[in-house]
N, C-alpha and C positions, 0 to 999 in steps of 0.2 A: 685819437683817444676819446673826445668828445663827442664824435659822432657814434664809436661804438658804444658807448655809456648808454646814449641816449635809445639806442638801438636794443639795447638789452633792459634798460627801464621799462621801457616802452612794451616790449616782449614778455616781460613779468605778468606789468598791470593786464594785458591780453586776455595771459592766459589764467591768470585768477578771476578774471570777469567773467571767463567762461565757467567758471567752477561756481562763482557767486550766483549767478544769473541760472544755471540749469538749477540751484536749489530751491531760489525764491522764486521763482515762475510755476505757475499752474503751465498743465499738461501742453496746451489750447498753446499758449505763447510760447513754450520752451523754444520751438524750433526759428522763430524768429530770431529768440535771443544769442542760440547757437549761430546764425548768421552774423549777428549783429557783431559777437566779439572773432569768428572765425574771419569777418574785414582787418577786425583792428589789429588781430594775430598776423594774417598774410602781409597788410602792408609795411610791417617791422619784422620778418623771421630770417632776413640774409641777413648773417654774422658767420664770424671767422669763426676756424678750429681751432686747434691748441694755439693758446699764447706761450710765448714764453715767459720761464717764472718771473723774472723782475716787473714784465709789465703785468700781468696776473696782481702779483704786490700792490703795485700803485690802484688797477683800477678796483681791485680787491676792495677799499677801502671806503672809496666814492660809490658802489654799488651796494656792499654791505648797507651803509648812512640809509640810504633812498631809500633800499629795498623795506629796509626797517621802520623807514618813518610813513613806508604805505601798507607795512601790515598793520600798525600802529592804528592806523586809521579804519582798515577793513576790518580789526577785532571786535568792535562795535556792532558790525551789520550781520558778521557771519563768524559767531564762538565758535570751534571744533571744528573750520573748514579742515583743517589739518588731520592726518592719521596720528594718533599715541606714537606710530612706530617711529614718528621724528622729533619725538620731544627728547631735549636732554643734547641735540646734537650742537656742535662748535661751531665758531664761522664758517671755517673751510665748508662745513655741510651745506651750509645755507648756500655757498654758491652754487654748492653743485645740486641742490634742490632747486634754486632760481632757474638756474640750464636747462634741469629735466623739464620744468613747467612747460616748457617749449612743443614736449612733443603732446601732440592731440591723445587726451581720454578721458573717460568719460566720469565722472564726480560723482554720480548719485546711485553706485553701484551698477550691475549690467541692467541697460536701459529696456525699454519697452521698443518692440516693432517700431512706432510710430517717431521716436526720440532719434533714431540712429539715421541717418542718410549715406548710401551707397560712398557718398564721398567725403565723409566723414572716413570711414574705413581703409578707405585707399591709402587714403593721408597719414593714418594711423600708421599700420602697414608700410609705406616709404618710411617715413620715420623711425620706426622702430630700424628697419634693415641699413639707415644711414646710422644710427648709433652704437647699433652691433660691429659694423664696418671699425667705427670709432674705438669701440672696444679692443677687437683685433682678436686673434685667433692664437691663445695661448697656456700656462698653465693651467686654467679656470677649467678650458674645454677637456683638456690631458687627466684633469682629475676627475671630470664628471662622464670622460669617456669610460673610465677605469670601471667606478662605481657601478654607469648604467651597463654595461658587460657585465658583470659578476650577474645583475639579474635577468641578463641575454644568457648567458651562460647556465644559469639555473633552468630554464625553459629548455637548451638542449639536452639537460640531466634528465628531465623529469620525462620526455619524451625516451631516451635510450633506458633508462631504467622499466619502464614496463616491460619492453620485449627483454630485457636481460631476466627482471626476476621471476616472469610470467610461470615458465617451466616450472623451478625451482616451491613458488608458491604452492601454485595448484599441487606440486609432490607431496610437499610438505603438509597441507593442510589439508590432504586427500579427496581431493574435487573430483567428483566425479565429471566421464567426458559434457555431459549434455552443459556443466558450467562453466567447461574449460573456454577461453576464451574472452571471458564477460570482462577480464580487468582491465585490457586494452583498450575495451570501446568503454566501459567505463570513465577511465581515466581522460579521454577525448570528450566524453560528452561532458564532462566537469569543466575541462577548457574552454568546450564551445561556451557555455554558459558565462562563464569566469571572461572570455575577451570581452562578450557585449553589457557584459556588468561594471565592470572596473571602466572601460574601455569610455562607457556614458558618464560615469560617477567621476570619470578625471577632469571634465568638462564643467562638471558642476563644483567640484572640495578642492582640485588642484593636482599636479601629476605629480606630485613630490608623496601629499600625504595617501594618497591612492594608493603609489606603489608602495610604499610601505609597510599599509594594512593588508593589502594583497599577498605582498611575499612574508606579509608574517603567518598569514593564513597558510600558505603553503609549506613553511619550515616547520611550524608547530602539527602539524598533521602528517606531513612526513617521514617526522619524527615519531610520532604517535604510531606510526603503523608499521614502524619496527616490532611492536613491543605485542599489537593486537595478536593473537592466536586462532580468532573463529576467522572465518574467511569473508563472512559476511561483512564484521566488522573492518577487514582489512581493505574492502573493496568499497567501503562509505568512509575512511582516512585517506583512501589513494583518490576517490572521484570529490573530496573538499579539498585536498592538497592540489589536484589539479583545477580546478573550480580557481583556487589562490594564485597560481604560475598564469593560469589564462589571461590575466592584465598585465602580461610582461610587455610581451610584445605590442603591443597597442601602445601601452603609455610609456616606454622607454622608446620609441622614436618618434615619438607627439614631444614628449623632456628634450629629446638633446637637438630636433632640429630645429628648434624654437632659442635655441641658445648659439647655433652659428649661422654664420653671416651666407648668403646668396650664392658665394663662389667657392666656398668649403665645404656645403651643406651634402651634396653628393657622393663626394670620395669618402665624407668622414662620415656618414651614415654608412656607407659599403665596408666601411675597416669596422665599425662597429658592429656589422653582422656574424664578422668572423668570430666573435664570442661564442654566439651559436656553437659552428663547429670545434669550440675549444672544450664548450659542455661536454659534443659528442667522444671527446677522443678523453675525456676526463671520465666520464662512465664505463667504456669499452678500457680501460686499463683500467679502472679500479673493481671492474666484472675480471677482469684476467687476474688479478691479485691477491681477489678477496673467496669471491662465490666458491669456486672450484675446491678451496681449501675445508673440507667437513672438518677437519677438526677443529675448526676456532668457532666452534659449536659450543654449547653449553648448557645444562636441562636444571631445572629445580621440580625436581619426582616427574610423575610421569606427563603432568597436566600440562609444563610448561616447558618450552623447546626452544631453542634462539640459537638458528643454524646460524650459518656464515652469510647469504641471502639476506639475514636481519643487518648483520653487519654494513653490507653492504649496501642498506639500504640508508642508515644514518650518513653514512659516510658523504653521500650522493646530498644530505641535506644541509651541508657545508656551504658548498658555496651561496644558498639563498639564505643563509644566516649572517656571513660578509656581507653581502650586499646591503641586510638591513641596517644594518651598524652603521656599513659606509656611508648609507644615506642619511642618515639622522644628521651629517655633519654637510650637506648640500644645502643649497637653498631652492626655493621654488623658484619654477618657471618665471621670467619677467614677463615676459608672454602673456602669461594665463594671468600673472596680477593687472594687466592693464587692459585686460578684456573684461575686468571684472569691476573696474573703474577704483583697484586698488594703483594708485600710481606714486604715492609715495615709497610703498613697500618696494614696486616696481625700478624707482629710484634706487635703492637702496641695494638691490639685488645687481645691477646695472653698473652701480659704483663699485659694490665689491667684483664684478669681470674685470674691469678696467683697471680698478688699482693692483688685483689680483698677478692681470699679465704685466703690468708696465714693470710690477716688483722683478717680475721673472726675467724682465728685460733688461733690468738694474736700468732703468729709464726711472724719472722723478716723478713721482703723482703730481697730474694737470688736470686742469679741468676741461674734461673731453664738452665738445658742442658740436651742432649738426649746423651745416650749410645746406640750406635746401634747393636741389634742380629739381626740374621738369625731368623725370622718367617716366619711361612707358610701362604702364602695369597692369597685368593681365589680372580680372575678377573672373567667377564664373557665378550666375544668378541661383534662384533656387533650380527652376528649371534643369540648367545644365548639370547642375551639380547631385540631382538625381537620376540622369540621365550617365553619368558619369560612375555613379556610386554602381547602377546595376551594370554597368562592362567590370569598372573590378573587382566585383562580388563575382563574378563570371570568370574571370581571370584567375581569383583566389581560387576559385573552387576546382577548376577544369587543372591547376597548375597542382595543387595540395592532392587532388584524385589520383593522377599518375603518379605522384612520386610517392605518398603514406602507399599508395593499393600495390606499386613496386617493390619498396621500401618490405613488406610483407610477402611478394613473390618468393623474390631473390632469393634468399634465407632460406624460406621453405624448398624451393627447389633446388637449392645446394645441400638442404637435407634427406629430399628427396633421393638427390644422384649418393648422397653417402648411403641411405640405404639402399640402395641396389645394390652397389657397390659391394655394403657388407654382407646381405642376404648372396650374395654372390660367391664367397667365400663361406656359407656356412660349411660345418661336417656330420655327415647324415650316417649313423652310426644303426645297424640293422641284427636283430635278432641274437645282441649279445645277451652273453651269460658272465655275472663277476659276482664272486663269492669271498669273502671275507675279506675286503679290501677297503683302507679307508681312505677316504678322500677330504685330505686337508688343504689344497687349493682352488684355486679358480675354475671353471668349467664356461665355458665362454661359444657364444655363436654354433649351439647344436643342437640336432635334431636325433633323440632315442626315439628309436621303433622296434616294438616287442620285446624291449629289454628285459632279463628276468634281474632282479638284484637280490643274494642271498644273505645273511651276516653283515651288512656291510656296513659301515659307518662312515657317517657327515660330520667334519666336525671343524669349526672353523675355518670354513669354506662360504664360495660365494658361487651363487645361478645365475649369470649374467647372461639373457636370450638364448634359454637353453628349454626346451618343450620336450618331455616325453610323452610319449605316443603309444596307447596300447601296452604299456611295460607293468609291470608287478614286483611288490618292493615286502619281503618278508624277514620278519626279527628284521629290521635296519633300525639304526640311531642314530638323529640329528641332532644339534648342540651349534649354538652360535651359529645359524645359518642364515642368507641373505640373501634372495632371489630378487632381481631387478629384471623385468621383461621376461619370467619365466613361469610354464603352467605345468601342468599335469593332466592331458586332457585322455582321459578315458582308463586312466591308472588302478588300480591294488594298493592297498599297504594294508596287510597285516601284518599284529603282533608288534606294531612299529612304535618308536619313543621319539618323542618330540621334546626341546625344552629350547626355549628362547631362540625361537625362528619367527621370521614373518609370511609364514606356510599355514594359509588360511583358505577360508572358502572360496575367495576370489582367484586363486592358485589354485583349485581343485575343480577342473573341471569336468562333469561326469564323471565322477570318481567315487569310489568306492572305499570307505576306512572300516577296516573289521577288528574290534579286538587291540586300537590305537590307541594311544595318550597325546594328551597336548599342555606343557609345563607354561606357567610364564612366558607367551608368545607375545612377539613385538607389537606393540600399540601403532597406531599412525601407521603413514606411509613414511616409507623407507627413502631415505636420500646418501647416496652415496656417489661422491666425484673421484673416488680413487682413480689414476689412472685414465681419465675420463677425456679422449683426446677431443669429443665431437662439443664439448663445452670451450674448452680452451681453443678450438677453429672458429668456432659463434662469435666468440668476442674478439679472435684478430680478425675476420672479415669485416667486421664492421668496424673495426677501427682503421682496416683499409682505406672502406667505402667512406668513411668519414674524412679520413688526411686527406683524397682526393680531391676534396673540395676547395682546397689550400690554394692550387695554382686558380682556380677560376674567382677566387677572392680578390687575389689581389690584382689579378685583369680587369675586373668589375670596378675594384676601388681605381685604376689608375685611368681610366676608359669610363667613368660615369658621365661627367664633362665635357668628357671629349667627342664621342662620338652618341652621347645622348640616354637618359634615359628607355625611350618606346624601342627605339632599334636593338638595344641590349634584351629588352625585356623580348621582344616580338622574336629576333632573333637566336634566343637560348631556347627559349620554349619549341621554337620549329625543331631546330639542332636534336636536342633530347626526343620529340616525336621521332627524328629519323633515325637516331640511333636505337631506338627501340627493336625495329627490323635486324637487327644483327643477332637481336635474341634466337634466331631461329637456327644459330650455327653456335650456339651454347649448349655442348651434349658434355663438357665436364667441369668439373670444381674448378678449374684453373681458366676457361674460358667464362664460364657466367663472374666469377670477380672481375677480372678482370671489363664484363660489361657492366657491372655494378658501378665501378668507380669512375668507367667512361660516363654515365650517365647522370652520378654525382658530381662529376667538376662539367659538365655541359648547364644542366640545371640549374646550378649554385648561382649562374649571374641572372638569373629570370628571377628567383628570391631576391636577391639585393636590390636590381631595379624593382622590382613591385613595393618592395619596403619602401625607399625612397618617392617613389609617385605616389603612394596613398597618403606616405606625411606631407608632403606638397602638394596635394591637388586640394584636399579638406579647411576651410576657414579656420581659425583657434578656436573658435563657440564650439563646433563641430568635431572637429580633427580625433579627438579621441574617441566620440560616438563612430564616427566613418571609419575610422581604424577598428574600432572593438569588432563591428557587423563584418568588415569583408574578414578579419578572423576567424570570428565565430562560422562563416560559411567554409576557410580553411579546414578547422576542425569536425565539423561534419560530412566534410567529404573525406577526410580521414577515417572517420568511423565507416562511412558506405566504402570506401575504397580497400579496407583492411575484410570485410565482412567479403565482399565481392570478389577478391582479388585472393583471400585466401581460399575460401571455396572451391576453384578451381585447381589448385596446385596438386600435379599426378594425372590429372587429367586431360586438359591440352592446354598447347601454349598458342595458337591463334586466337583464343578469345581475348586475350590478357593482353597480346601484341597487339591486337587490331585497335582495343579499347583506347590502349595506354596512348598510343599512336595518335590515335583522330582526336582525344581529347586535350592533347599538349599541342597541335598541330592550331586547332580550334582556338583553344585560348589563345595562344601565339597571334594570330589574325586578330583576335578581338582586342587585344593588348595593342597593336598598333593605331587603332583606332583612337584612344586615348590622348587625352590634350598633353602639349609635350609644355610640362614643366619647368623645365631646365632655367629658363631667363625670369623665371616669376619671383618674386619676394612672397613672402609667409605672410596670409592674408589675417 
């Protein structure tokens, strides 16, 4: 009992010397003084773990005395060593403030180049990963699993929501083609910027208040751009909304692998990916639900419009509205406070893990301690570690190319094969005559050539891909008409009435109106899903191609550990190149999904391991700058890969196979090359 007293006295005085001593020394001496009491630390740091409570009690009482009657005396040389954030605390505090003193950091906030020595770091680094160990793995990590999901999960909304409401917008707000397009690459290039924004700035304010201001930026503009109606304005709330989400990913798994221990840090980073695809299958049903239904539309006169697309665009801003809530009630990284030489905070945050799970355990609050051994532990210098940064910015980028510039195939060429398909079945109607007849439904997938129409009336009826050709239209009457994908190219109407149609100049093509009227014709572009079966196939495909992902989730979480990260990541990424080649026996809808979701559950474990090796292979100064950049390279090869990959679609599939192929093949090999992580502690 006496010798541990004396053992943890002694460990105190230590490590407050070191706190004393880096303030009152000039520059010139610090690093002597850092010597001087890092002796008097090592020769006193082997001490037990948990006591049990009775002897905790007794020695409780002889340590409290000491400890007190040497801050007593150190108040004199150094007022305010202390942070505020421990005034006010009870005994119990003070011993487990005494404990914490134990582990190495640094007092005089983040130090200078010159203040820090490689082994200083290391020591850090061990220490922290023995008291995490101490902590244990329980409901602390369960609740801040939950929370950093909700803003994993918001990043795979914000990504499925542009190709959901891309169509629906540009309808709605009558984009012509040359603009069609801009809100995807848009929305990525908001991201790219937004990973290596937040991504540096977590490093500096903290990964707590980062993501918070991040995902608020994203909710509130998300939000926002429900409501906007010019298109311009709609695609500067969708590229800040995105710009917002872009430091999800970055700073939620810099946040949670920094909060488990060395032999959890793998599988529980890999279960926390699957939030991701709970985003994706959360948009692709609430796109089957919401978009297709026009009537939960709703106008105030004619200026302002708020289809169902608006609907469904709030709805999608839900879950990064949870998340900020959820987080307000988290603490910060201990990590990042004790790189920051906040180590009381760091205490405190440390205290609440440990009593957090032991409640969970219905186990008694103890006072957790570290016993220090000799481990071996892997650093990498500057050198390596830029050397390292460009293979997975290489990685990032060769891996995000095939699957965003796929990801945009796919789609396209499954809508590709529908129209064929449907142009396949049209009916080509030739040198009719119909006189006095009214047509009060549908008219669907036809081609009139030389038709004459005499008398005839339109009247609450709809032109869905129906082109007349050469025909003449005399005394006819339209009323409530709707033409979707229908012209008039080369047509007549005389004597003809029009009243509330969207049968305009862009429908009249080389056409001729003699002696016509035009009442109250529809404003905008016309959006109609009546019926509409090629919308509601968009969103279960990809709600497919998304659930696929499922089974290689939870292969990746149970297999991180096991059999490594590089081999996962080198190994998914080949896998996915060579399944690409299958593309070339994909001639229907039911074979290209079906390669779609081959290629989404192949894939899905090259993401998880690349997640996990870039928050392990980065320092904590670093980790969020090294995460935000090999993002931000993700998302711009999104943008080239979406630009690139759509351009071709109709017109051949070797360019796209060959591409897709040698650049996931490529990365795969340069991923293997990558220091293998696995045994390392969080530097």
């Amino acid at each position: 009992m006496d010798e541990t007293h004396n053992n943890r006295t002694s460990l105190v005085k230590g490590a407050k010397d070191i706190a004393k001593e880096a303030k009152r020394h000039a520059a010139k001496k610090v690093s002597r003084a850092v010597d001087r009491a890092s002796d008097e630390y090592s020769s006193h740091r082997n001490y037990s773990r948990f006591q049990n409570e009775d002897e905790e009690e007794d020695d409780h009482n002889d340590y409290t005395q000491q400890d007190n009657h040497y801050t007593g005396n150190a108040a004199n040389d150094d007022e305010g060593a202390s942070s505020d954030a421990t005034e006010g605390h009870d005994d119990e505090d003070e011993i487990y403030e005494g404990e914490y003193q134990g582990v190495p950091a640094y007092s005089n906030g983040k130090p200078s180049h010159g203040q820090v020595r490689q082994a200083d770091e290391e020591e850090l680094a061990q220490q922290y990963e023995l008291i995490m160990q101490e902590c244990g793995h329980g409901r602390f990590q369960w609740q801040l699993f939950f929370v950093l999901g909700l803003a994993l999960m918001s990043d795979g909304v914000e990504v499925f929501v542009v190709g959901f409401v891309l169509p629906s917008a540009e309808t709605d707000m009558c984009v012509p083609n040359s603009g069609a397009g801009w809100l995807g690459s848009i929305v990525y290039l908001g991201m790219m910027f937004g990973a290596f924004f937040w991504g540096g700035l977590s490093d500096k304010v903290g990964r707590k208040q980062c993501l918070l201001i991040a995902m608020s930026f994203n909710g509130f503009f998300a939000f926002l751009s429900s409501f906007v109606q010019g298109y311009s304005m709609f695609l500067l709330c969708r590229m800040v909304s995105g710009f917002g989400i872009g430091g999800a990913v970055p700073i939620v798994f810099s946040y949670f692998a920094e909060v488990l221990a060395r032999e959890k840090r793998g599988e529980h980073l890999s279960w926390l990916c699957m939030f991701w695809m709970i985003g994706g299958i959360y948009a692709s049903a609430m796109a089957w639900a919401i978009i297709p239904h026009y009537g939960w539309s709703f106008s105030m006169g004619s200026a302002y419009q708020f289809h169902s697309w608006r609907v469904f665009v709030v709805v999608c801003a839900l879950p990064c509205v949870s998340a900020v809530v959820a987080l307000t009630f988290m603490p910060e990284s201990p990590r990042f406070y004790l790189e920051m030489g906040k180590h009381d905070e760091a205490w405190m945050v440390l205290k609440q893990i440990h009593d957090t799970n032991m409640r969970a355990r219905g186990e008694p609050e103890r006072v957790f301690t570290v016993s220090t051994h000799c481990h071996h532990l892997c650093c990498f210098g500057f050198s390596s570690l830029k050397d390292n940064t460009m293979k997975l910015a290489a990685v990032w980028f060769t891996l995000s190319f095939g699957y965003y510039g796929l990801s945009v195939w796919f789609p396209d060429v499954i809508k590709h094969l529908q129209a064929d398909e449907y142009a396949s079945r049209v009916k080509i109607h030739n040198n009719e005559r119909i006189e006095d007849f009214t047509f009060n439904f549908t008219l669907e997938n036809q081609i009139h050539k030389n038709g004459v129409f005499l008398n005839d009336r339109f009247i609450s009826m709809k032109f869905k891909s129906v082109t007349f050709i050469d025909s003449s239209f005399h005394n006819c009457y339209f009323e409530d008409v709707s033409s979707v994908g229908s012209f008039f190219n080369n047509c007549t109407f005389v004597d003809s009435y029009f009243y509330n149609t969207d049968i305009d100049d862009s429908k009249l093509l080389n056409t001729r109106v003699i002696n016509s009227s035009f009442y109250h014709n529809k404003t905008g572009c016309q959006m109609t899903f009546d019926d509409d079966y090629s919308a509601y196939w968009v969103y279960f495909v990809n709600f497919l191609g998304t659930l696929a992902v499922l089974p290689g989730n939870i292969v990746s979480a149970l297999l991180m550990d096991k059999i490594g990260r590089l081999s996962m990541l080198g190994g998914s990424m080949v896998l996915s190149g060579i399944s690409c080649f299958f593309l070339w026996f994909g001639t229907s809808e039911s074979m290209m999904i079906f390669m779609l979701c081959l290629y989404n559950g192949l894939s899905i474990s090259a993401w998880n391991s690349l997640d996990v090796v870039t928050a392990e292979l980065y320092p904590t100064d670093r980790r969020g700058t090294g995460f935000g950049f090999c993002n931000a390279m993700c998302k711009l090869a999104a943008v080239l890969g979406n630009l690139i990959f759509g351009s071709l679609v109709g017109i051949t599939k070797a360019i796209p196979i060959l591409l897709a192929s040698s650049v996931l093949v490529g990365g795969g090999l340069v991923g293997l090359r990558l220091p293998d992580t696995r045994a390392n502690v969080l530097m």
